[in-house]
Structures are given as structure tokens and as C-alpha cells.
C-alpha positions in Angstrom: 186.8 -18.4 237.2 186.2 -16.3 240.3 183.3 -13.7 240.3 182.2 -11.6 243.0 178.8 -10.8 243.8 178.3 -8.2 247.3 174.5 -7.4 247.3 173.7 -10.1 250.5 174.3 -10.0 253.7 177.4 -12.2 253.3 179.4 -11.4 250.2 180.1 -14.6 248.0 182.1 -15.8 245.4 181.0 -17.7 242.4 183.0 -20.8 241.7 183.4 -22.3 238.1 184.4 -24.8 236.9 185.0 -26.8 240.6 185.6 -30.8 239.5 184.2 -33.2 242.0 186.5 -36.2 241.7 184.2 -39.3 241.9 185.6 -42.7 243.4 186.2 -44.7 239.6 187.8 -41.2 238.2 185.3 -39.6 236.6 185.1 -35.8 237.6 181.7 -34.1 237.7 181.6 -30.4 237.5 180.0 -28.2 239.1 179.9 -24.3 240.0 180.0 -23.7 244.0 178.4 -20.1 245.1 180.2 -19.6 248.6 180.4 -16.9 251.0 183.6 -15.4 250.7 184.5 -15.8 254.3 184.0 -19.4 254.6 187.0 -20.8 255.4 187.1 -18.5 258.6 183.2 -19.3 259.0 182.3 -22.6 257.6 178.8 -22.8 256.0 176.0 -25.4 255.8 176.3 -26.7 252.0 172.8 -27.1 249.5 173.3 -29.5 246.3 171.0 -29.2 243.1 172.1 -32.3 240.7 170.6 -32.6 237.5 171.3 -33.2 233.8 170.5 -29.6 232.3 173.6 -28.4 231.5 174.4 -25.7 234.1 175.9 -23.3 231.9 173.6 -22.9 229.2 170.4 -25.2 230.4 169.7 -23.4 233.7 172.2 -20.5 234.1 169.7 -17.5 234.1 167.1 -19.7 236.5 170.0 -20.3 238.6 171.5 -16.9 238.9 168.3 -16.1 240.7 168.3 -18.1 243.0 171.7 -19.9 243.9 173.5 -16.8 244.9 170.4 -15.0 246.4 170.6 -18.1 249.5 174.5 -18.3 249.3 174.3 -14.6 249.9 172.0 -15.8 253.3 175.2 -18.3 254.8 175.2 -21.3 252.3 177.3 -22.9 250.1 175.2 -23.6 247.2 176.3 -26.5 244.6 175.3 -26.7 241.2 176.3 -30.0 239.6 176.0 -31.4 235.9 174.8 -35.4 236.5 177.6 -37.7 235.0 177.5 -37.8 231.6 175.7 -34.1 230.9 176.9 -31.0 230.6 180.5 -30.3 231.6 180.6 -33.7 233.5 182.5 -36.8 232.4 180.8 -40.6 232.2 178.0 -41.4 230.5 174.1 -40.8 230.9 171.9 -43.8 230.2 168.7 -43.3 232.0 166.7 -41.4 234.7 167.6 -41.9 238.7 170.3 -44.6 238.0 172.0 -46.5 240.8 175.1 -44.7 239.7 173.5 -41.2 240.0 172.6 -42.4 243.6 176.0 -43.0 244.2 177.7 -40.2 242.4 175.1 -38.1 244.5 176.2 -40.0 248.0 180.0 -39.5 247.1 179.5 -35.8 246.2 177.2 -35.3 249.7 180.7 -36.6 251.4 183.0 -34.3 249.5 180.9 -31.3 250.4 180.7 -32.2 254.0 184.4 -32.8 254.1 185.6 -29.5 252.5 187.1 -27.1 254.9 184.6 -24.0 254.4 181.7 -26.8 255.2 180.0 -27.1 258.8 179.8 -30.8 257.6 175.8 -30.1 257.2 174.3 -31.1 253.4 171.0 -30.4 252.6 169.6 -31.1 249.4 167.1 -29.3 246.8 165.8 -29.5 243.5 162.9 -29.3 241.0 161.3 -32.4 238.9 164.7 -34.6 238.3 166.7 -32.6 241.3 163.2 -33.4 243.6 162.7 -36.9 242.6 166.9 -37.6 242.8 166.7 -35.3 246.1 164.1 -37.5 248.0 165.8 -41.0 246.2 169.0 -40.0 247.9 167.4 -39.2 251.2 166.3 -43.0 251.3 170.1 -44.0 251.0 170.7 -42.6 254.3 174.4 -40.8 253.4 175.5 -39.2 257.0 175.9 -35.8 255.9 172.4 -35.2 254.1 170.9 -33.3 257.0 167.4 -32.6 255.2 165.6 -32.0 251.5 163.5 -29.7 249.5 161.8 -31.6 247.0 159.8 -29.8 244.3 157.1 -30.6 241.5 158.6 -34.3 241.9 156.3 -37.4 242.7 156.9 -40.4 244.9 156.1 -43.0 242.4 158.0 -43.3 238.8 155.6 -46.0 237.5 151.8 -44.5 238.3 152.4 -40.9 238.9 155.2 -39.7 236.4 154.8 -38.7 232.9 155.9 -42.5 231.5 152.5 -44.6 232.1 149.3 -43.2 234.2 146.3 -45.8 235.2 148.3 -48.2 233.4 148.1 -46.1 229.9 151.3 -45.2 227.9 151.5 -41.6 228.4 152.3 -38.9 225.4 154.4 -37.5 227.5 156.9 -40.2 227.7 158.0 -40.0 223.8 158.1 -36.2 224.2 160.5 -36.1 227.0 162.6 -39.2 226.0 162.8 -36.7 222.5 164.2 -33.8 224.7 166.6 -35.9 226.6 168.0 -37.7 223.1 168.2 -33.6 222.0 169.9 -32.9 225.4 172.3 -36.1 225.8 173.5 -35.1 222.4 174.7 -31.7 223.2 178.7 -31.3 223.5 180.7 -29.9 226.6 182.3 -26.6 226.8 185.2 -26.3 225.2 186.2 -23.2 227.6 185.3 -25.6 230.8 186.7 -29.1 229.7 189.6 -28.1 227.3 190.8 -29.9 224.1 189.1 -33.1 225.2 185.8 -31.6 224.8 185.0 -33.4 221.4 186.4 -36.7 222.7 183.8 -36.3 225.1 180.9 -35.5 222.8 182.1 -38.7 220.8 181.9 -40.8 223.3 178.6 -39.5 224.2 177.2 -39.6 220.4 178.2 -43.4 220.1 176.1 -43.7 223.5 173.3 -42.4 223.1 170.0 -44.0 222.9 166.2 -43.6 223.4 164.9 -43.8 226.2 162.0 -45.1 225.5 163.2 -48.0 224.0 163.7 -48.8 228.2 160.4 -47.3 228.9 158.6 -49.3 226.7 160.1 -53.1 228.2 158.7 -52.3 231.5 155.0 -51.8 231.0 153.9 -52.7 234.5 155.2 -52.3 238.1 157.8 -54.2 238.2 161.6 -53.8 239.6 162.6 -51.3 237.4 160.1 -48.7 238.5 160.2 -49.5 242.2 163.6 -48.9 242.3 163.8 -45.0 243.1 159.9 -45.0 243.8 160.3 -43.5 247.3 156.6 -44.6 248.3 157.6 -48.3 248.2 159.6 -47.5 251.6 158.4 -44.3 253.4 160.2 -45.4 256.4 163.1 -45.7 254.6 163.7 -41.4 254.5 164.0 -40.5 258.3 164.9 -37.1 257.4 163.1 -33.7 257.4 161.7 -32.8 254.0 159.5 -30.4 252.1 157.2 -31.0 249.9 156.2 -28.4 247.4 154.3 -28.2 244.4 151.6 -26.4 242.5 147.6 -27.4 241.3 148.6 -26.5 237.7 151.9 -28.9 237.8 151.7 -32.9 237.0 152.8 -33.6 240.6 150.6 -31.9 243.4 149.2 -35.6 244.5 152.6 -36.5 245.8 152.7 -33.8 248.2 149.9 -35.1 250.6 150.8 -38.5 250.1 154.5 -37.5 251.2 152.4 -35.7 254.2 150.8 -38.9 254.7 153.5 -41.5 254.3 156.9 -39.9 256.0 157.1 -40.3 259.3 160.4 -37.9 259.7 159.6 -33.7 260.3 157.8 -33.0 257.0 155.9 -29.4 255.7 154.3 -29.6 252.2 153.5 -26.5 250.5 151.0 -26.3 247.7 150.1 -23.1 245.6 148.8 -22.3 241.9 152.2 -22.8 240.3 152.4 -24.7 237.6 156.0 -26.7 236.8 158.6 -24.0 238.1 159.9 -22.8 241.4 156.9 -21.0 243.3 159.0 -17.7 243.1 158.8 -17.8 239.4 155.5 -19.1 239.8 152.7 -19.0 237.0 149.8 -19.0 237.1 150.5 -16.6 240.4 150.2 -15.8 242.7 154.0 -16.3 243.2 155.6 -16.2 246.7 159.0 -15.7 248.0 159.9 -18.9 248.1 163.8 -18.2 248.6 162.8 -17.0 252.1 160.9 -19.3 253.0 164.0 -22.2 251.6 166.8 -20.4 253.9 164.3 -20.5 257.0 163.9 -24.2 256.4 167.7 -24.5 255.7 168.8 -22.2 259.0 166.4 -24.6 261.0 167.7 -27.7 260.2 171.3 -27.3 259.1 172.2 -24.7 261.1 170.2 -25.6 264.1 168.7 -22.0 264.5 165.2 -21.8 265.7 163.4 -19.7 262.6 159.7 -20.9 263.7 158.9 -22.5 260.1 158.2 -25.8 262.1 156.0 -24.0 264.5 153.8 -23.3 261.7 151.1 -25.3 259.7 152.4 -28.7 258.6 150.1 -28.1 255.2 149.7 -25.2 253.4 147.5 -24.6 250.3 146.0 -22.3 248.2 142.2 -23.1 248.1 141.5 -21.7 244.3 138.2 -19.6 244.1 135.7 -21.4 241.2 136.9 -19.7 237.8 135.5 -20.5 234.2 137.8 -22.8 232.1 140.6 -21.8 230.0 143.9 -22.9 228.3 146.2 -20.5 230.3 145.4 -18.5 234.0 147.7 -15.5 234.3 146.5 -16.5 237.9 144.7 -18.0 240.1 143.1 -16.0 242.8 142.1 -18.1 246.4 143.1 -18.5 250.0 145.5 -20.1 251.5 144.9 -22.4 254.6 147.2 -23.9 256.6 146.3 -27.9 258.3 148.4 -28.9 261.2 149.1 -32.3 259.3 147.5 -34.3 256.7 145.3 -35.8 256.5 143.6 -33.2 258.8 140.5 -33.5 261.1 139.2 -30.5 259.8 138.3 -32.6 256.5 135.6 -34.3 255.8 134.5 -37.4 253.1 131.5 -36.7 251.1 130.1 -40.1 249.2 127.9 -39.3 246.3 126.2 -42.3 244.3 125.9 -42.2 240.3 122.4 -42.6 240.0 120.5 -43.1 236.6 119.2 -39.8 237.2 122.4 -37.9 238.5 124.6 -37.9 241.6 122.9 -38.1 244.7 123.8 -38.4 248.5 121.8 -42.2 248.5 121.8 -44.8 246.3 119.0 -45.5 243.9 118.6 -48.9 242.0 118.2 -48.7 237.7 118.8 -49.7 234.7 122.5 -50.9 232.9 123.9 -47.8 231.9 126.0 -48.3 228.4 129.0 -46.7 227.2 131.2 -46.3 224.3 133.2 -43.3 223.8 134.5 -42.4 220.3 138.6 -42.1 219.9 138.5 -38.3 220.3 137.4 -38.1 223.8 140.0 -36.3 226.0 141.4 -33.5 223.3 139.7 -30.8 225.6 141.2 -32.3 229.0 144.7 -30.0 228.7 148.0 -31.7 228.2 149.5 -34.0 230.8 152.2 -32.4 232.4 151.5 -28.9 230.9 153.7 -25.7 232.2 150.4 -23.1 232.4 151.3 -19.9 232.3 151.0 -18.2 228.6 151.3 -21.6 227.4 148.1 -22.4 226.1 147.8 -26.1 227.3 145.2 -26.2 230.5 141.7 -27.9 229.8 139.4 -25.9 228.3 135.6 -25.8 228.7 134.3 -30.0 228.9 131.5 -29.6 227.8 131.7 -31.6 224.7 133.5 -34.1 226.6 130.5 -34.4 228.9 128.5 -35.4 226.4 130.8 -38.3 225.0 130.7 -40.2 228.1 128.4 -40.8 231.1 127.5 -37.8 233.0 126.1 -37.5 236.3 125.1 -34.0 238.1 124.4 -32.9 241.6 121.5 -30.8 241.8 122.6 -27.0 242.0 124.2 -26.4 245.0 122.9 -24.4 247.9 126.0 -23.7 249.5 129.3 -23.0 248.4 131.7 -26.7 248.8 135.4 -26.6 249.1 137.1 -29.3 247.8 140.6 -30.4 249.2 141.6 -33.8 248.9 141.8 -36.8 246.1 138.8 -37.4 244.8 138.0 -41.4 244.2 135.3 -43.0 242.5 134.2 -47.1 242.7 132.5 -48.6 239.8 130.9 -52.1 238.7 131.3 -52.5 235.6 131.9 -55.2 232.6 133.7 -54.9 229.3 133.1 -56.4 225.7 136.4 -56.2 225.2 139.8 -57.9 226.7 140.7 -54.3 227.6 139.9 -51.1 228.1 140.2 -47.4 229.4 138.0 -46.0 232.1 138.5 -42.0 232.8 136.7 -40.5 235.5 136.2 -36.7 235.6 135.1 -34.5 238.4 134.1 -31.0 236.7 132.2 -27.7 238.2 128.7 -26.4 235.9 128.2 -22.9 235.6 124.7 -21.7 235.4 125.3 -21.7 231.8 126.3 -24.6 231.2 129.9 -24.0 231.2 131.8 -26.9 232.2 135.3 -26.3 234.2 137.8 -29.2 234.9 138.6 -29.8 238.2 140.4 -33.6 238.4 140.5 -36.3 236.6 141.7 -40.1 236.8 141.9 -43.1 234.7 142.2 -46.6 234.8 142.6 -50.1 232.2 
């Protein structure tokens, strides 16, 4: 199928089904939005690979954006991961070897098609980010840079499976959605009279996830293996890192910053788990033109000024009372020139018997021994703000089933920006236990607001 679209400065065709021929057999499929003139004026070439099923998973997200940067001189390439969606093989897990692979083969193909400068770049959001940055370790020729969204660094302590060392909630609810997903059939319009062969063969496959999950409850091999921050060094490539407060995985972004040694940006805004132009909480941004200036500057070699600029943007959130869902989240940005940044300072507090306080006073053992139903007001991990009511609400009843320590009110306003860390000395009755550490803003009334939080066994 061949569509038209005319609206952009170069006028594209839409591309689907286009099967990607992978070296055992299997064929992937993807759909290709390419400017009609290619052939005659090759174009750089952007891949998004992921499992949601392109044609009914992501379709309406995609249609907004894919064609909108084709439009700007790219080939943009949406593929289903083997074994989802329209794409033959099987899926058995998250960031497989043979995902890196089929990712590395399809790179090649791209950069080897005729209306292809030979340039690859490659994008995505939560899988596509984490796959995007995993592949960039691999080092395939034609991968010429990355955008890497709402993603983290670190599969084992900062993804929704285990946190501190806690089995997360999160992990049976998405290995749920992926048993829901990896069940679906392919298209009978796209694959033909195969299609419930396919399905079949999927059906007998599938599995939980979790059952996996669960047999590697500590940092071991398994996790490292696509964990990016075990080998910086290893990505020598120029990539952006973008993400929002209100998303799972804003602390990957300045530790990206930090860690790559490559041509890096990071981005951070109010967004919760979606592209910052479909932002929520907004304020939203249009984050398609800011993508094809990063993509003109480093695939096509055009000089668009986005690396002139600061290295580390975020939007500094004004105080606001708690509540389950912002319809947005009013600040200022500020741009750093790298991070960390010299224009940030460390502030030590001590937790005092009588409160925090900038010196350390000497007191009594302070006892503690929360009930089970601390934490229900601390928001769901990995929540997709918004309408969605799942932000942390107002803490104070949490404050008062642990150990609270408060400044004095404060005389000036204090910006925060940064991880916020906190040392104890401590001893347990027990072989083992949980330690959560919250850092929260008091209103004059009392009124308690969330602003991070940690934890630990």
C-alpha cells in the first residue's frame, strides 16, 4: 500500500507493509514514510523498533509524528520487533541479544537501500529508548546518533522490575500487558493466509515474564546485559537524553549527562511517560523541531546550532500543593552548559532529634516501625500523570508513620536540582528490611507535597 501525504516541505510516501528480510529468514515488517523524491535525493534514515504492534498499538501516535519529520528530509522506519505485530519469530523477553541483532541487521539494510545517504539515526520512547541506547553500545557503522526517551540506563535498579532491591508492582502489571500483547494475532490483510499459523505458533510460546524476572532477584548477568551504565564508554556516539519530572525515568538523564563521554544534550520538562509534544502535565513543546534539528546536525552534517546551545535543559517547577493529576506544571526553564554544572551547589543537612539542621547535634536512639500501609499516598511507580489520577497526594499522613525531620521555615526561596541522597546509621531487629527516605515541601498549613523519594533493603 502506497499513500501520499503533500503537506511538508518534501512530499512523502507512506510505505506498508515493507518486509525486512533478517539473516536466519525471518522477515520483520515495517512501514517506511519516505520522501517521494528519494531515489533522485537520498535521505538520512530514523528507526523506531518496538513490540506495539504498529498498526493498531501506535498507529494514531505515529501518524503525528513519523510523517511530520519524513516530511522535513528523512526516511522514517517503523518496525514491529520479531515476534510482535506483523513480524515473524518469536518474542521471549525484553532487550534480547536477538533484538540487538535484528536491530544491527535492519541499521545495515536501511543504510544500504538506494534512497538512503547511508546515515541511520535511531529514536524511540521507553522500549525504543532503552533498545535505541543498547544498540548504540554495539557500535553498527551506520548508526550515526540516538534520541533516547523516558528510558533509563540501568534495567536492574532504575526500571519498573526491582527498585532499592524491592520487587516492584509494576513488574507483574507490565509482564500482564506484555502476556495480553504477545498474545495478539497478525494482520491477516498484512501477512496473508499464514496469519493464524503465526498466532499459533506464538500462543504455544508464550509465557510470563515474570516467571524470568523473578529468578534474577539481584544484579547479576542478566540485568547487566543491556544496562548501558555498566559501559558508558562503550556508546561513542551523539545522543539525547529526554525525559520528564512526572515520568519513572528523569534520573537517567543526568547520569547519561554525566557518564557519556560522546556529544550528548539532555532535555528534561514536566512530561510525564509520552513524547514532550504530547506532553502532560504541560507545558508541552515542539519537540518534532527540535528532533529534525538534532537529526539535520548530525546525519546530515548541516550546522542547525542545537549543539551551540545548553548541554542541559530543565524545567525548574514552581512549589505547587500536592495532587493526584497536574493539568500542568508551571516553572522555568534553565539551560547548564553540562552536568554536573558549576553553577550547582551541595547543601548537607543533619537529622537531628530536633529536626534537620545545617550542624550536627548528638541525642538520643531514634526508634522506628512503620505499619504495612505506609506508602499508599506516595503515587504509583511509573504513573502516566496527566488526567490519570496516580501522582502522590498530600503526605502528610505518611509523615507521621515514620521519622520526620524539618527545617525551620525558610527565609529564602531554595531551588532544588539534582539527586537528593541521604546517609544513615542504623541497626535492624530483623534479617531484613525496607528503608524509604522522603524529601517533601510544608506549606504553612501543614500541607505536605512530594518532591522525591528513595528506598533501600
Amino acid at each position: 500500500m502506497s499513500r501520499i501525504v503533500d503537506s511538508f516541505p518534501r512530499k512523502i510516501n507512506t510505505l506498508d507493509p515493507v518486509f525486512i528480510t533478517m539473516p536466519d529468514g525471518v522477515r520483520l515488517a515495517a512501514t517506511i514514510w519516505l520522501p517521494e523524491d528519494a531515489e533522485a535525493d537520498p535521505v538520512p534514515a530514523i528507526l523506531e523498533l518496538i513490540p506495539y504492534r504498529r498498526r493498531d498499538g501506535t498507529v494514531f501516535r505515529d501518524m503525528k509524528m513519523h510523517p511530520y519529520v519524513a516530511g522535513h528530509g528523512f526516511a522514517c522506519v517503523r518496525v514491529d520487533i520479531r515476534g510482535s505485530g506483523d513480524s515473524e519469530g518469536m518474542l521471549t523477553d525484553e532487550y534480547t541479544e536477538q533484538e540487538q541483532r535484528d536491530a544491527e541487521d535492519i541499521i545495515a539494510w536501511l543504510a544500504a537501500q538506494s534512497w538512503c545517504t547511508g546515515a541511520v539515526g535511531m529514536t524511540g520512547i521507553s522500549w525504543g529508548g532503552f533498545n535505541a541506547l543498547q544498540v548504540a553500545a554495539r557500535r553498527p557503522p551506520a548508526l550515526k546518533a540516538v534520541i533516547a526517551l523516558c528510558c533509563s540506563d540501568d534495567r536492574y535498579a532504575d526500571d519498573v522490575h526491582y527498585f532499592g532491591g524491592n520487587l516492584l508492582t509494576e513488574d507483574g502489571m507490565w509482564s500482564s500487558f506484555m502476556l495480553g500483547m504477545n498474545a495478539l494475532p497478525p494482520d491477516p490483510q498484512i501477512v496473508g493466509a499464514r496469519w493464524r499459523e503465526m498466532w499459533r505458533e506464538r500462543l504455544e510460546a508464550i509465557s510470563c515474564w515474570s516467571e524470568i524476572w523473578l529468578r534474577h532477584q539481584r544484579r547479576d548477568a542478566y540485568w547487566k546485559f543491556g544496562s548501558v551504565s555498566e559501559d558508558f564508554a562503550a556508546i561513542d556516539i551523539p545522543v539525547y537524553a529526554i525525559s520528564g519530572w512526572d515520568d519513572t525515568y528523569f534520573n537517567a538523564v543526568p547520569r547519561l549527562m554525566q557518564g557519556l563521554k560522546g556529544p550528548k544534550k539532555g532535555l528534561i520538562g514536566p512530561w510525564s511517560h509520552a513524547y514532550p509534544f504530547l506532553g502532560a502535565p504541560g507545558p508541552a513543546i515542539h519537540y518534532l523541531k527540535q528532533a529534525i534539528r538534532w537529526w539535520r546536525h548530525w546525519l546530515v552534517g548541516e550546522d542547525t546550532g542545537i549543539m551551540e546551545e545548553p548541554a542541559y535543559t530543565v524545567l525548574i517547577k514552581d512549589p505547587h500543593r500536592p495532587a493526584q493529576f497536574y493539568p500542568d506544571h508551571p516553572g522555568q526553564w534553565v539551560g547548564e552548559p553540562s552536568w554536573p554544572t558549576p553553577s550547582v551547589g551541595v547543601q548537607r543537612l543533619y537529622l537531628n532529634t530536633t529536626g534537620l539542621a545545617m550542624e550536627p547535634a548528638t541525642g538520643p536512639v531514634m526508634r522506628l516501625k512503620s505499619p504495612v500501609t505506609a506508602g499508599r499516598d506516595c503515587g504509583r511507580y511509573g504513573g502516566y500523570g496527566g488526567e490519570v489520577p496516580d501522582m502522590a497526594g498530600d503526605q502528610r499522613r505518611e509523615d507521621g508513620l515514620g521519622l520526620c525531620f524539618e527545617t525551620e521555615e525558610l527565609d529564602d526561596d531554595l531551588t532544588l536540582l539534582g539527586a537528593a541522597a541521604v546517609e544513615l546509621e542504623l541497626a535492624s531487629d530483623q534479617p531484613q528490611a525496607t528503608i524509604i527516605a522522603r524529601l517533601c515541601a510544608v506549606w504553612p498549613d501543614g500541607v505536605s507535597t512530594l518532591i522525591t523519594w528513595g528506598r533501600s533493603i
